[in-house]
N, C-alpha and C positions, 0 to 999 in steps of 0.2 A: 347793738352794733349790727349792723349790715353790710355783708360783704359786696363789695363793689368790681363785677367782674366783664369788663369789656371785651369784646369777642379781637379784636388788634393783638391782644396785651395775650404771650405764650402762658398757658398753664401751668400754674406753682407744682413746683415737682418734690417739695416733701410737703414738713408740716406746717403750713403755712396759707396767706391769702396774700394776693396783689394788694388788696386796701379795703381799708374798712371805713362807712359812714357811722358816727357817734351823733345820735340825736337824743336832747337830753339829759342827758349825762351834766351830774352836779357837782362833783369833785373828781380830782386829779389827782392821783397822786404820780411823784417821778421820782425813779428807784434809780439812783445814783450806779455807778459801775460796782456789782458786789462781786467781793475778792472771795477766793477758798483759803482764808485762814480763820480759824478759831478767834474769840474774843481774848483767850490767854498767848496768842500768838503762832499754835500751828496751824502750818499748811501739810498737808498730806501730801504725799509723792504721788501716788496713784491717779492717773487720770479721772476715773469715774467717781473715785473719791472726790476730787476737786469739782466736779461737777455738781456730786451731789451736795455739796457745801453749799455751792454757791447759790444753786438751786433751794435750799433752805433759808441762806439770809433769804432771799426774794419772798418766797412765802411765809415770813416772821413777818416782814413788811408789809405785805397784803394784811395780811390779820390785822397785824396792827393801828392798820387804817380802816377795818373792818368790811376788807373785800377777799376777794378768791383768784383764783387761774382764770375764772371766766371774767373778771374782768380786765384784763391784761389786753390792749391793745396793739400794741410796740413791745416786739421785743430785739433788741443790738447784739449778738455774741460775738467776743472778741476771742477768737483763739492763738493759741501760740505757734501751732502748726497745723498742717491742712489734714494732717494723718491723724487727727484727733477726731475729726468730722464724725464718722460714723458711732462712735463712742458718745458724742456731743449728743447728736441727732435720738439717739435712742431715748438718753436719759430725758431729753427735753419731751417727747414723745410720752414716754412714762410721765412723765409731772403733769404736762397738758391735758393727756387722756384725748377729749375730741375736741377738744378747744383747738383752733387754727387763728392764731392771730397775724395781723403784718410780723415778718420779720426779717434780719437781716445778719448774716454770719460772717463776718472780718476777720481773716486771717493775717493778725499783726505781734510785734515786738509788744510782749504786753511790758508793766509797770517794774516789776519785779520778777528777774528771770524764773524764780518760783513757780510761778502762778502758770498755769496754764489754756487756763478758761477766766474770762470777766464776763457778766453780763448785765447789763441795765435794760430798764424795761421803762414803760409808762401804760397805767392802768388809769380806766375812767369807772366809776361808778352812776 
């Protein structure tokens, strides 16, 4: 992946790039929206808990496709409010390390008033 940075285009102001070129690259995989509940059915109250859930499915499904953080292209986060941002932002930061992939942060009515954080992604290997 090559990040593709046009001098027009304002500077990414966190963790992130404007766009990236994929050359190469032999499978796909696309990680549907993971929710912060449990496979038995809880969701934790806690912000950063819910984050870090969610942030967990994500990387069961890298593995399980037998890729990493670094190859993650795309990633969507969906929040429930905009006061979660900097809570959001960290954890994702923590999980990335220096990986910068496209991304993009929507702050919407998610699925179930629950949930506070959704996020899907698309990763190329």
């Amino acid at each position: 992946m090559r990040e593709v940075r046009p001098p027009s285009v304002p500077e990414p102001v966190g963790g992130y790039v404007n766009g990236l070129v994929v050359a190469g690259g032999e499978r796909m995989l696309f990680v549907s929206g993971q929710i912060p509940q449990t496979p038995d059915g809880v969701v934790p109250t806690a912000l950063d808990e819910q984050c870090r859930l969610v942030w967990a499915h994500v990387l069961a499904l890298l593995d399980e496709a037998g890729m990493g953080v670094e190859n993650l292209a795309k990633i969507t986060t969906y929040l429930a409010d905009r006061s979660h941002s900097a809570v959001n932002t960290a954890i994702r930061n923590e999980v990335l390390g220096t990986h910068r992939p496209a991304l993009t942060v929507i702050v919407a009515e998610i699925w179930d008033p629950a949930w506070l954080v959704e996020i899907e992604a698309t990763a190329i290997a």
